[in-house]
C-alpha positions as CSV (number, residue, x, y, z in Angstrom):
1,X,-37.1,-84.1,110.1
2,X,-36.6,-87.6,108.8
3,X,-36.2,-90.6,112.0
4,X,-32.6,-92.0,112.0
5,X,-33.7,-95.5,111.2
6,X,-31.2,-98.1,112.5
7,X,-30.8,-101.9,110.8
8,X,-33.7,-103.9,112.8
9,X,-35.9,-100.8,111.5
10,X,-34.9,-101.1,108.0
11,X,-35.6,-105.2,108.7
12,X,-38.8,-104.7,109.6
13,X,-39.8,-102.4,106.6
14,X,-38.3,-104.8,103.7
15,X,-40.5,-107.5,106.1
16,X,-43.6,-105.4,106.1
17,X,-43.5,-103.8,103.1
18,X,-43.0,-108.1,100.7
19,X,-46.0,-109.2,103.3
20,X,-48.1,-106.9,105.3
21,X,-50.0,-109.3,107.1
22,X,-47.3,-110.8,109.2
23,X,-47.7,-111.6,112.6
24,X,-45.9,-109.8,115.1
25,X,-44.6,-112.6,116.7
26,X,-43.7,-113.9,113.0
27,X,-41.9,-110.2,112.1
28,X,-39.9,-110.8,115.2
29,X,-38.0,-114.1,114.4
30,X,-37.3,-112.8,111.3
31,X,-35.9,-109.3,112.3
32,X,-33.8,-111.1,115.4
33,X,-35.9,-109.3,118.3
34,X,-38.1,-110.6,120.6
35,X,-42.0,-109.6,119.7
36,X,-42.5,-106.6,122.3
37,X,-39.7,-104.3,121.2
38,X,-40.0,-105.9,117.8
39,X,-44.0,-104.1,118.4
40,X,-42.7,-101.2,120.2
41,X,-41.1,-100.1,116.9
42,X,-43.4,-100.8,114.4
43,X,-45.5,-98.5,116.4
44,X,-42.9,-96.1,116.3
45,X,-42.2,-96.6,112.5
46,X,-46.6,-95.8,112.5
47,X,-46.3,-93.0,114.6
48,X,-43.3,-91.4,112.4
49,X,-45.2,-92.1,109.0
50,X,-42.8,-94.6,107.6
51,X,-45.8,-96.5,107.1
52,X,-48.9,-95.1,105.6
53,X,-51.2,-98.0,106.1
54,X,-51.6,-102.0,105.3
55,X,-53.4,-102.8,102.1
56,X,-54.5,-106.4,100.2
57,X,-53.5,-106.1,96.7
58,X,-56.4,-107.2,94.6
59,X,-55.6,-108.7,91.5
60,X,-57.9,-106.8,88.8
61,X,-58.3,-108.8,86.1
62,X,-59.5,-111.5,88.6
63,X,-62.3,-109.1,89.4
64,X,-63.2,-108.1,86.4
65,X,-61.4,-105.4,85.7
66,X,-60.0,-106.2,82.0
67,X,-58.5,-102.4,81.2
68,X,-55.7,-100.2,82.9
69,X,-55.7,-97.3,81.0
70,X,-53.6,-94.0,81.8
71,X,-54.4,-90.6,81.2
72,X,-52.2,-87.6,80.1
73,X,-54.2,-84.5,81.7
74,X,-53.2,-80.7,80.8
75,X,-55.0,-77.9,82.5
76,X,-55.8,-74.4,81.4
77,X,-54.9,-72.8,84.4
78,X,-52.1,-74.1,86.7
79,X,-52.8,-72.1,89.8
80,X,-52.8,-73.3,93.4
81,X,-57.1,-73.4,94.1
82,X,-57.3,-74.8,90.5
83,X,-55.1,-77.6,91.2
84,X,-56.6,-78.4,94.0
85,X,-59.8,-78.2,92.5
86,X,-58.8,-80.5,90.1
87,X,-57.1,-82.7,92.9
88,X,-60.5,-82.7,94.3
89,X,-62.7,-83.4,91.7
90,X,-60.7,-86.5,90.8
91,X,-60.9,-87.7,94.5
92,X,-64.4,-89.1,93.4
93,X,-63.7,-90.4,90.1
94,X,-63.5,-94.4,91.4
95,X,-61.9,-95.1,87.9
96,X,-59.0,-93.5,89.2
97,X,-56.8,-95.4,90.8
98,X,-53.5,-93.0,91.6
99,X,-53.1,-89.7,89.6
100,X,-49.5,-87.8,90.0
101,X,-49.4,-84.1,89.1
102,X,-45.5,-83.9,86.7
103,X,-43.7,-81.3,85.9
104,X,-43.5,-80.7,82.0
105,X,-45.7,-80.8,79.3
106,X,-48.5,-83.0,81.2
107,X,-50.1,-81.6,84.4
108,X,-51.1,-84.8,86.0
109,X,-51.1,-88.3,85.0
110,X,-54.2,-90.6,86.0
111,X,-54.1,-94.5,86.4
112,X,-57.0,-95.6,85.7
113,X,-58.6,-99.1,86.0
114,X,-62.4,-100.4,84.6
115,X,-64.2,-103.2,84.2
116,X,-64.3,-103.0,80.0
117,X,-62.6,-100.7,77.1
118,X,-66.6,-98.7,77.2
119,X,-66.6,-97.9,81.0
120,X,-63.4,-96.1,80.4
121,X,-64.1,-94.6,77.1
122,X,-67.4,-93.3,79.2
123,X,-65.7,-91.9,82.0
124,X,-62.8,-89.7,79.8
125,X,-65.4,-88.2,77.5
126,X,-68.3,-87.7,80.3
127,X,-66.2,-87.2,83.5
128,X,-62.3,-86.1,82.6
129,X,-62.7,-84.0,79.9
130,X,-65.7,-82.6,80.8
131,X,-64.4,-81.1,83.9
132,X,-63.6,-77.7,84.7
133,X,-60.0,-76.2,84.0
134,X,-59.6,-79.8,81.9
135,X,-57.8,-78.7,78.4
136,X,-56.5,-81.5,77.1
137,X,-56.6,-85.2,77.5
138,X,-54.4,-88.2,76.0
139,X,-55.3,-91.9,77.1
140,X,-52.9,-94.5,76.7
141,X,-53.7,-98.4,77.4
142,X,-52.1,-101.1,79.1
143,X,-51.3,-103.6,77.3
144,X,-49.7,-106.1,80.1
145,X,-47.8,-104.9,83.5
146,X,-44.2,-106.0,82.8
147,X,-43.6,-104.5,87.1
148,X,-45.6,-104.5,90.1
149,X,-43.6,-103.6,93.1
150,X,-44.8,-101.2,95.4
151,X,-43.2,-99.7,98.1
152,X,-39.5,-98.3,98.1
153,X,-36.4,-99.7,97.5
154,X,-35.2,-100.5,100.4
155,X,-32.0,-102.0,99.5
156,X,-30.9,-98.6,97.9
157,X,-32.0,-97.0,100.8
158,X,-30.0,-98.6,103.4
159,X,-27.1,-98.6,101.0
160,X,-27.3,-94.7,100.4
161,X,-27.7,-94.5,104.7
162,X,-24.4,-97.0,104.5
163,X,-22.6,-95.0,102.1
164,X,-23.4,-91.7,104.1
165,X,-22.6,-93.0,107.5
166,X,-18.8,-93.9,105.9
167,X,-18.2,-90.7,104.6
168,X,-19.0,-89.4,107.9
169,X,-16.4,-91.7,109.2
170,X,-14.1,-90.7,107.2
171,X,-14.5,-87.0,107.4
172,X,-14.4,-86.9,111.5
């Protein structure tokens, strides 16, 4: 069962979630609540697992990491310990960055990121497609990010949450 979040909580996600690193005290003045309760329920928020964790966003280029590539993954066999065999072995691919098993013609989808167009090339023909269960393989690569914006959208989350709140009005 989902919290019931009220307005200060969805406040103090949108805060978190555009700058992580905040300072209680900080998070507080914006939000409109003194710090302790403003601490109590980001706590709360923690201990609910409306927030998985607090992360720097490196910049990879910067790094030098020069290609984001993706890969299109299908598998031979579908079945629960094969996907999570899969899920597994990809766990300690460092390459991969997120990897999302779809519905439809593609099993999973991998993002991966590395440091030049060889490192990658390396790790699809020695790691991915050499891997058990791995039947097919498609690689796609960035070109630029036109988006970055993780999280949820919050604003479309509290509007939905308004939305349902007034039909409830209006039906009681």
């Amino acid at each position: 069962m989902r919290a019931r979040l009220d307005a200060t909580d969805w406040r103090i996600l949108k805060e978190l979630q555009a700058n992580g690193r905040v300072t209680n005290v900080e998070l507080a003045r914006k939000v409109g609540i003194s710090p302790p309760p403003c601490l109590r329920r980001v706590r709360a928020l923690e201990d609910a697992g409306m927030i998985d964790g607090y992360f720097a966003a490196l910049n990879e280029k910067a790094l030098g990491f020069e290609v984001i590539g993706f890969a299109s993954v299908g598998l031979h066999s579908q079945s629960e310990p094969d996907l999570r065999n899969f899920e597994n072995r990809l766990l300690a691919w460092p390459l991969v960055r997120e990897s999302y098993m779809l519905s439809g013609e593609t099993d999973y989808i991998l993002k991966c990121v590395a440091p030049d167009i060889t490192a990658f090339q390396d790790f699809i023909i020695n790691e991915l497609t050499a891997a058990a269960n791995v039947a097919s393989v498609k690689t796609t690569l960035a070109i630029r990010r036109a988006k970055f914006e993780p999280g949820v959208p919050i604003a479309l989350a509290q509007g939905r949450k308004l939305a349902q709140s007034s039909r409830r009005k209006a039906a009681g």
